[in-house]
C-alpha positions as a Markdown table, in Angstrom:
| # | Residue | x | y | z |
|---|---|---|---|---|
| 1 | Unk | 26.8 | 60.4 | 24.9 |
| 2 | Unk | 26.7 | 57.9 | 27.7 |
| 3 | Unk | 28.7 | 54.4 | 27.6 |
| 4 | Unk | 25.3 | 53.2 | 28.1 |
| 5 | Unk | 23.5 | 54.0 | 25.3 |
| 6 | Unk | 26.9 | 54.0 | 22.9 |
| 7 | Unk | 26.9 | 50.0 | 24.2 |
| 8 | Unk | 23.1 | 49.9 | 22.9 |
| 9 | Unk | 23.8 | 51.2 | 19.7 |
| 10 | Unk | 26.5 | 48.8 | 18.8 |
| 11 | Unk | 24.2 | 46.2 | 19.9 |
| 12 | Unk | 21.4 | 47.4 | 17.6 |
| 13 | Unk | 24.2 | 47.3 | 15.0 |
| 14 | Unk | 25.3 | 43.7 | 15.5 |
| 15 | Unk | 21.5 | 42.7 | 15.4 |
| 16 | Unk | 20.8 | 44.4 | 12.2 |
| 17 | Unk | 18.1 | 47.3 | 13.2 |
| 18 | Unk | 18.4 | 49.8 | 10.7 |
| 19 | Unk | 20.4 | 52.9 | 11.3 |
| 20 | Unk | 17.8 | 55.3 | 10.9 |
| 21 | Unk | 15.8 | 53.4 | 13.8 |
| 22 | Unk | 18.7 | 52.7 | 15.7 |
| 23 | Unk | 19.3 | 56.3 | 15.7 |
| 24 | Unk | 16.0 | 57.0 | 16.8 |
| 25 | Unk | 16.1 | 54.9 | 19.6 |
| 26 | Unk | 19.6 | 56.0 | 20.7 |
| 27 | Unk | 18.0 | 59.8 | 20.2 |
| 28 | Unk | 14.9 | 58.9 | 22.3 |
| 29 | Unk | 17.4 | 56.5 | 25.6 |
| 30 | Unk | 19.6 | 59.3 | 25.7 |
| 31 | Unk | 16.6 | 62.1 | 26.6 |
| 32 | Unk | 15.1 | 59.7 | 28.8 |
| 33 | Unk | 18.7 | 59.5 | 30.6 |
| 34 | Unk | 18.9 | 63.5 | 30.6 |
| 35 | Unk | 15.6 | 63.9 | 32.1 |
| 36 | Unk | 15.5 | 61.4 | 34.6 |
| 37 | Unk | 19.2 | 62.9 | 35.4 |
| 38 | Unk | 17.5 | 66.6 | 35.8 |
| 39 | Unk | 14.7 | 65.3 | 37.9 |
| 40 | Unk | 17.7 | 63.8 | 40.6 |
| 41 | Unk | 16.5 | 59.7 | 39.2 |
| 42 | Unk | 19.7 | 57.7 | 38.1 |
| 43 | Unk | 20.2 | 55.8 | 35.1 |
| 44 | Unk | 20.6 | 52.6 | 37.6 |
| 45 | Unk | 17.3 | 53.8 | 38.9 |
| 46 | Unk | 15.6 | 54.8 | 36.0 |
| 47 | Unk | 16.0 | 50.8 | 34.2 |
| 48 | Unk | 16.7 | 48.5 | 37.4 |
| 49 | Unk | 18.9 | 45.6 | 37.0 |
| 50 | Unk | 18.9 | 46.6 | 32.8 |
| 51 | Unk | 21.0 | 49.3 | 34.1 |
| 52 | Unk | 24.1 | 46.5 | 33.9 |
| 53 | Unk | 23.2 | 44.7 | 30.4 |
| 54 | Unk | 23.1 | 46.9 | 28.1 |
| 55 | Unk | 23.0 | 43.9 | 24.9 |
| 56 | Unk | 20.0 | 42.7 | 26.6 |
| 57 | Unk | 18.0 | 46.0 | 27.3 |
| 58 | Unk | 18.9 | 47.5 | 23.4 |
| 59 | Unk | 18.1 | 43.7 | 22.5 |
| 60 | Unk | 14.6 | 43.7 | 24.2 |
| 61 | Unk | 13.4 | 47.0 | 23.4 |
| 62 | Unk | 14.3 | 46.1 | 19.9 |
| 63 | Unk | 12.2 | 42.7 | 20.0 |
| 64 | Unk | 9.1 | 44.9 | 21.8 |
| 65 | Unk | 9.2 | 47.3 | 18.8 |
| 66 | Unk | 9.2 | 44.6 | 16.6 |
| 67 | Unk | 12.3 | 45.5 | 14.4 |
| 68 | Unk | 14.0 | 42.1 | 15.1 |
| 69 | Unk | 12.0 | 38.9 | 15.6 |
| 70 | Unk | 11.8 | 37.5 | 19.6 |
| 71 | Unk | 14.2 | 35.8 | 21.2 |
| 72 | Unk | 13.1 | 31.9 | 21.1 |
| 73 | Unk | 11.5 | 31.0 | 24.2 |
| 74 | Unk | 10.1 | 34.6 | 25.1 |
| 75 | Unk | 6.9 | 35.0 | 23.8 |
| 76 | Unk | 4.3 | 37.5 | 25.3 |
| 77 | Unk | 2.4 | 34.7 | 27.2 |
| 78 | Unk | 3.9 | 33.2 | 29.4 |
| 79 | Unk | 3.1 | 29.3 | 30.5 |
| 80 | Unk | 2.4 | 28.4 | 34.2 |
| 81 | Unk | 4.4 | 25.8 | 35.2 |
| 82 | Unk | 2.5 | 22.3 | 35.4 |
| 83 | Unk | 3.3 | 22.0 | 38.9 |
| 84 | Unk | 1.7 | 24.9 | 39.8 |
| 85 | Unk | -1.6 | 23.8 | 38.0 |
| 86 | Unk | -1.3 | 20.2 | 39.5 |
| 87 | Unk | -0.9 | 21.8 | 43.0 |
| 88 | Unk | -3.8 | 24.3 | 42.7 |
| 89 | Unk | -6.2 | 21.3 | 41.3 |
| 90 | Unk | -4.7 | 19.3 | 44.1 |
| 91 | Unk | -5.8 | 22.4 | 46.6 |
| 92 | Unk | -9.7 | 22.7 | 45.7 |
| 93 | Unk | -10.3 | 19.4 | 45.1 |
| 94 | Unk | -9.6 | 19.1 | 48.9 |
| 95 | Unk | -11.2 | 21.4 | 49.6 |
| 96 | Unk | -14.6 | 20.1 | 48.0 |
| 97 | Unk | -14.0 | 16.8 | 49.4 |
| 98 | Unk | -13.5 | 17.7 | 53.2 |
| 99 | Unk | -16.4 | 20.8 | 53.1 |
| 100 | Unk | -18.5 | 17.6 | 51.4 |
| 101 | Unk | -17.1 | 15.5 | 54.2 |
| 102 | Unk | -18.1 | 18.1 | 57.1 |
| 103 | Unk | -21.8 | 18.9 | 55.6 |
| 104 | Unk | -22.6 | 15.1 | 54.8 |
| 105 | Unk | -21.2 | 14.0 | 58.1 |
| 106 | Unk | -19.7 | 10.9 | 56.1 |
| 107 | Unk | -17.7 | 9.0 | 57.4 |
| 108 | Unk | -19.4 | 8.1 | 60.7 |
| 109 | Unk | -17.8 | 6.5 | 63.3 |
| 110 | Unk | -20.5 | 4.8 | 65.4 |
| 111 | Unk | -19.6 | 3.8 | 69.4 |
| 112 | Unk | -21.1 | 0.5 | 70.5 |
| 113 | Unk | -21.9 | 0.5 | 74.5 |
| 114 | Unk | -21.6 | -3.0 | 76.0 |
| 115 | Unk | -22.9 | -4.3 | 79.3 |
| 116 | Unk | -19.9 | -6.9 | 79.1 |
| 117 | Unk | -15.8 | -5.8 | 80.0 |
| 118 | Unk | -14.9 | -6.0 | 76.8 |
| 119 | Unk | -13.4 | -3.2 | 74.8 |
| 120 | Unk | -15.2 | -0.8 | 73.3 |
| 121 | Unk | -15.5 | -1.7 | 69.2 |
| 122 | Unk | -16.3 | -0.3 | 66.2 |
| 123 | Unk | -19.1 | -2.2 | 64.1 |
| 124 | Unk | -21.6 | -1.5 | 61.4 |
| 125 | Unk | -24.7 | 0.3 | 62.3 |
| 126 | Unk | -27.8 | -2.2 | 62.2 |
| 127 | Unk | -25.7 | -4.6 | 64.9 |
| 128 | Unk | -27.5 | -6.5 | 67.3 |
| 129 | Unk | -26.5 | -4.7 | 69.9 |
| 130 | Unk | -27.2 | -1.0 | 71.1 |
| 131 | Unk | -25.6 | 1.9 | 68.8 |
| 132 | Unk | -25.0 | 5.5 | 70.5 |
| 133 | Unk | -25.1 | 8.0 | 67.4 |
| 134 | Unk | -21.9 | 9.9 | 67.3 |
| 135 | Unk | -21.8 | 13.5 | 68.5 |
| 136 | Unk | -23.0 | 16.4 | 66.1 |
| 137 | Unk | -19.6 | 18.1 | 65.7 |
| 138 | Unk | -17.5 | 16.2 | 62.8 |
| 139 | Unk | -14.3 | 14.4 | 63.7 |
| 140 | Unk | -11.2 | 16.4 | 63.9 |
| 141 | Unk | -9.4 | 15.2 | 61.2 |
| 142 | Unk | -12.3 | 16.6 | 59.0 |
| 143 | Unk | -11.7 | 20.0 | 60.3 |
| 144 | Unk | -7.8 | 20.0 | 59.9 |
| 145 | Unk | -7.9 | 18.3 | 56.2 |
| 146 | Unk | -10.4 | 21.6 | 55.6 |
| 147 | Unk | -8.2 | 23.9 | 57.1 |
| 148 | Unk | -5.0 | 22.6 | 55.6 |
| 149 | Unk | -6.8 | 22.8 | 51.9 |
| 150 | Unk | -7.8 | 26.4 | 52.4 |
| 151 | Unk | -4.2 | 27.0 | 53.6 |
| 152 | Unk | -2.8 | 25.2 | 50.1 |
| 153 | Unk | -5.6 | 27.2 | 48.1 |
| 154 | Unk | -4.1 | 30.7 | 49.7 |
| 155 | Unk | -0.6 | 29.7 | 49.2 |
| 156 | Unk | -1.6 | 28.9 | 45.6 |
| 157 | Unk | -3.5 | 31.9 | 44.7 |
| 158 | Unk | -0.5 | 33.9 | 46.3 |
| 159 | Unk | 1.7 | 32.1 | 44.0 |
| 160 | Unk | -0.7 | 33.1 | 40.5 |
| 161 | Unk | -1.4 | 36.7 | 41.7 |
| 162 | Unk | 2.7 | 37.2 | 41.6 |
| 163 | Unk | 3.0 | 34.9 | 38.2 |
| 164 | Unk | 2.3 | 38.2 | 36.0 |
| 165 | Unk | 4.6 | 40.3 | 38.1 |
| 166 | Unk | 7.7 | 38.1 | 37.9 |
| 167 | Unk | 8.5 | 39.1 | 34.7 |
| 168 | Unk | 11.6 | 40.8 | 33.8 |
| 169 | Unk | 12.1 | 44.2 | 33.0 |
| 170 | Unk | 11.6 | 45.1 | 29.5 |
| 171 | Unk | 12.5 | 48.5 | 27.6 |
| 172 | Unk | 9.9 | 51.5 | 27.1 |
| 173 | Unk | 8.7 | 51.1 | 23.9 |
C-alpha cells in the first residue's frame, strides 16, 4: 500500500472515522491510485497540491462525506469579501452617473463672447450678455469617467467569475 494512503488512514484514525469506513475509503484511494497509475496519470497529478498533505486531503474528504463535522471556518458557501462588494457598487454606480451625465448633457459649461479684451468667463446662462451654446459632443472628462467605470466594472466581474474557482482542492467523495 502507498505511504500516501497508509498516512490517510492514520489520519482517519486520529479524527475518529470509524474503521469500517476508514477502510472503505483507504480501499476506494488506493484503486483510484492503481488506475490512474495504469492509465500513465501520477498520484501528484491525479490530486494536485493534496498530493503533499495527506492529513488535510483524508481530513477533507472525511468532512465532505460527512463522517466528521467541518472544520470551523469552512463551510460550503463561501463569503465575498466586503471590499469586493464595495468596489463593484462603487463600479456601476459610476457607471450610471457618467452614462446619465453624457445623455443629459448636465453639467453644461456655457462660453460667454465679449466685444471687450477681457478674458473669456464662465457665467450663468440668462446673463445679460450674449451666451454661445456649448458644442453637441459632451466634455471629455465625461467620456473618460465613463470609460474608466466600464474598465472597474470588467475588472470586477473578472474578479467574481474566478471567486467560485479559487477554491481549494477537495477529495472525491
Amino acid at each position: 500500500m502507498s505511504d500516501f494512503v497508509e498516512q490517510c488512514r492514520r489520519e482517519w484514525r486520529r479524527l475518529g472515522v470509524p474503521d469500517p469506513l476508514a477502510e472503505e475509503m483507504a480501499a476506494d484511494l488506493a484503486s483510484d491510485l492503481n488506475e490512474a497509475e495504469a492509465e500513465g496519470v501520477s498520484a501528484e497529478e491525479l490530486l494536485g497540491s493534496s498530493y503533499f498533505d495527506p492529513r488535510s486531503f483524508a481530513a477533507s474528504w472525511a468532512a465532505e462525506r460527512g463522517i466528521i463535522p467541518e472544520p470551523p471556518g469552512r463551510g460550503s458557501g463561501r463569503r465575498r469579501p466586503l471590499v469586493l462588494v464595495a468596489f463593484t457598487a462603487v463600479a456601476a454606480i459610476t457607471v450610471i452617473v457618467a452614462a446619465l451625465l453624457l445623455v443629459t448633457g448636465e453639467p453644461t459649461v456655457s462660453i460667454v463672447a465679449s466685444k471687450t479684451a477681457r478674458p473669456v468667463a464662465v457665467v450663468p446662462p440668462g446673463a445679460a450678455r450674449q451666451v454661445v451654446p456649448p458644442a453637441d459632443t459632451a466634455a471629455p472628462i465625461e467620456w473618460i469617467l465613463l470609460f474608466l467605470a466600464l474598465v472597474a466594472l470588467a475588472f470586477a466581474a473578472w474578479l467574481w467569475s474566478g471567486w467560485g474557482r479559487s477554491r481549494p482542492p477537495t477529495a472525491p467523495a
